[in-house]
N, C-alpha and C positions, 0 to 999 in steps of 0.2 A: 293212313289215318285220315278221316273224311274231316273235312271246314266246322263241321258240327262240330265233333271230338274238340277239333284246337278251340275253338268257342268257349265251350264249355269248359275245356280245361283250364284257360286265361281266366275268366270268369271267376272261377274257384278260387284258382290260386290268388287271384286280386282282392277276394274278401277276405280269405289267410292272412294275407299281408296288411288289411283296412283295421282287421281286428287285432293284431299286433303293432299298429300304430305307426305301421311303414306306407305312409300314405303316399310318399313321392310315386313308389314302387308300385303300389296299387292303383293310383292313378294312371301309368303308362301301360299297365298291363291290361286293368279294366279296359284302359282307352282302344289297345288292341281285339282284346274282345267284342267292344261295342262293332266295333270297325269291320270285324268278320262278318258278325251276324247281321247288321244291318245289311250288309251286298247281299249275302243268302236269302235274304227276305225278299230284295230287291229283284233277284234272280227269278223270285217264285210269282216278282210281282204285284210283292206287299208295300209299304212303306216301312218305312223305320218308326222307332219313335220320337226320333230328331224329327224325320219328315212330318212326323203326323203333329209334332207341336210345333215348326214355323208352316205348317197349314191353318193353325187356328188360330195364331198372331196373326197371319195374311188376312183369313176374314174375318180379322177384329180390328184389321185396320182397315177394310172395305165396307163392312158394317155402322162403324162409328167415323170414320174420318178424323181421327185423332191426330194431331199438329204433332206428340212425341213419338207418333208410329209411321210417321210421312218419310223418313230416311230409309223404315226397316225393310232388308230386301231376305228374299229366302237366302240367299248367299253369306249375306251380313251376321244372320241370326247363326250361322254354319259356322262363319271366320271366330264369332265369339265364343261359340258354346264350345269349339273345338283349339280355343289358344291357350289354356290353360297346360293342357295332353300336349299340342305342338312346340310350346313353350318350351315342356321336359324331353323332349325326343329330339328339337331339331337345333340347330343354330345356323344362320346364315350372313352372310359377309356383310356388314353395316348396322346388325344389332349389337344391343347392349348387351356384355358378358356377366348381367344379372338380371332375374327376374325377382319379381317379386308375387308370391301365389298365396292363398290356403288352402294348402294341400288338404288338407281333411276335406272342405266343402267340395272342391273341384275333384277327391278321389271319392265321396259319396254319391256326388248326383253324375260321375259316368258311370259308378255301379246301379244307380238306378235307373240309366238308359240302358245298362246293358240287360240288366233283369227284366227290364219291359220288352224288349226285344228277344230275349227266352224262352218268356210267356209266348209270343206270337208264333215263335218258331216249335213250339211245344216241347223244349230241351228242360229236362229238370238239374238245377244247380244243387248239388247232393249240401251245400250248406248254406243254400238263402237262409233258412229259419237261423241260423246261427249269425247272420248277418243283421236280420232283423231283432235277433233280441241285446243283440248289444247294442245297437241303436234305441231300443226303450230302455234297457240299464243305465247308458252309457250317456243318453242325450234329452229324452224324456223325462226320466226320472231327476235327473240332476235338473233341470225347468221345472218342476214341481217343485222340488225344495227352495229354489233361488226365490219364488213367490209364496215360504211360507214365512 
């Protein structure tokens, strides 16, 4: 089974689990997904889309000189987008034996690094579309009503 195959198949299965409301699960799986296909990209010589957005926070902080952006390192921006997903998977000797997450936020946006990263590698996920519409059902739609 080729890196692709497993990719894609996490992928899947991660928005199976997003859309049934098991977000821990889809979180960690998504996260492994993301995880495949980024190095595959890297392989070919691409960036990721982690890489390609602490690129554009790097030159938003070389462009503007922002005082809140003086700490942020590409590393930094890694440690954080990726502690949510590390949080679920790992534990080590001097941490707290609780976290505290939203799973829903931190399992939607690694499925949409991992969906960006798809795109790039040209892998079709057989149920983005059903990811994306329970996202307008599910999150759009209920934002329109809360403002009527």
């Amino acid at each position: 089974m080729s890196k692709f195959e497993i990719a894609r198949l996490q992928i899947e299965e991660a928005i199976t689990l997003f859309i049934n409301k098991k977000f821990l699960c889809a979180l960690t799986l998504a996260g492994a997904g993301e995880e495949i296909s980024s190095r595959l990209m890297n392989s070919r010589g691409q960036r990721s889309s982690m890489e390609q957005s602490a690129n554009t926070v790097i030159a938003l902080k070389k462009s503007t000189g922002l005082a809140a952006l003086e700490e942020v390192t590409e590393s930094s921006m890694f440690k954080g987008w990726n502690s949510a997903r590390n949080a679920a998977k790992h534990h080590n000797d001097g941490e707290d034996e609780t976290v505290v997450l939203n799973l829903f936020d931190e399992a939607y946006w690694m499925i949409r690094r991992a969906l960006a990263n798809t795109k790039s590698l040209s892998l079709q996920i057989s149920n983005e579309v059903d990811f994306e519409n329970w996202v307008i059902v599910n999150i759009n739609m209920d934002a329109d009503e809360d403002e009527i």
